[in-house]
N, C-alpha and C positions, 0 to 999 in steps of 0.2 A: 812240089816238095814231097819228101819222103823221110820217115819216117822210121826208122830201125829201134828194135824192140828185142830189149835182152833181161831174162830173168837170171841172175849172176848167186849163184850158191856158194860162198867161201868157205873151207875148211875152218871147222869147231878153232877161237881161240888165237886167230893170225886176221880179226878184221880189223883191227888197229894199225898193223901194217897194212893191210891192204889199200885201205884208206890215204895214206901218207902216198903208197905208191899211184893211187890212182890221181893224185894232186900234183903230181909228179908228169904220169903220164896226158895228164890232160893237154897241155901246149903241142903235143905229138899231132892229137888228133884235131884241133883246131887248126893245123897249119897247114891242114887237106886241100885244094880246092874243090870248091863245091861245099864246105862244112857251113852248118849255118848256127847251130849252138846243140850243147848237152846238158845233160841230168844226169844224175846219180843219188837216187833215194835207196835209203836203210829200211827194211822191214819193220814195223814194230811187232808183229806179233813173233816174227820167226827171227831169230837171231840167225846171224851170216847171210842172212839173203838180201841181194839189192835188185832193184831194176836200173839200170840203163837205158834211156832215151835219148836219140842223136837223130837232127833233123841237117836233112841234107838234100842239094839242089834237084839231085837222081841217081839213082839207084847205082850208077856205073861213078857215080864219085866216093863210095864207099866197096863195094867190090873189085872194083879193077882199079881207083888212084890210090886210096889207102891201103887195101890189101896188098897191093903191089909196091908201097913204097917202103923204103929205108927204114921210117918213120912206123909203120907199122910191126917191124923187127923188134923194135926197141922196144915197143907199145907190149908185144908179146913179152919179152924180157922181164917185164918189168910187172905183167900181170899174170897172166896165163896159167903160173904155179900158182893160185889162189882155188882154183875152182873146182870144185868135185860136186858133179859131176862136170864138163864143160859143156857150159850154154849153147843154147840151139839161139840163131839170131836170127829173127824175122823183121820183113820191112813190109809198111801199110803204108797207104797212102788216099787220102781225106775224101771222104764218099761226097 
């Protein structure tokens, strides 16, 4: 299993939609194979910031099936104009 790790900063003021869109976008990435489930936590101390957790069977079912699919298109569409700066995404996997 593996493990991808995003600290996600949304522009002051649009996390309301982003929210909406990311409840939106969620079915995108659940229909990956290899997807095994996600997170999406709000910051409390910092407003607009969230993390992202997505656990997946290995590493190449998020870089080459999802980045590569259709479905990842739409995923950008639909997020991507949220973030400033855009997220650096790391993947760990359990010691």
């Amino acid at each position: 299993m593996v493990l991808e790790v995003v600290i996600l900063n949304v522009v002051n003021g649009t996390e309301r939609s982003f929210e909406t869109a990311f409840q939106e976008a969620s079915p995108l990435i659940s229909s990956i194979t290899g997807y095994i489930t996600h997170e999406l936590h709000r910051c409390l101390e910092v407003k607009g910031k969230y993390l992202l957790l997505v656990k997946w069977d290995k590493l190449e079912n998020h870089t080459v099936g999802f980045r590569g699919s259709p479905e990842y298109q739409k995923w950008q569409q639909l997020l991507h104009h949220f973030y400033d700066p855009f997220p650096v995404v790391e993947h760990f996997e359990e010691v």
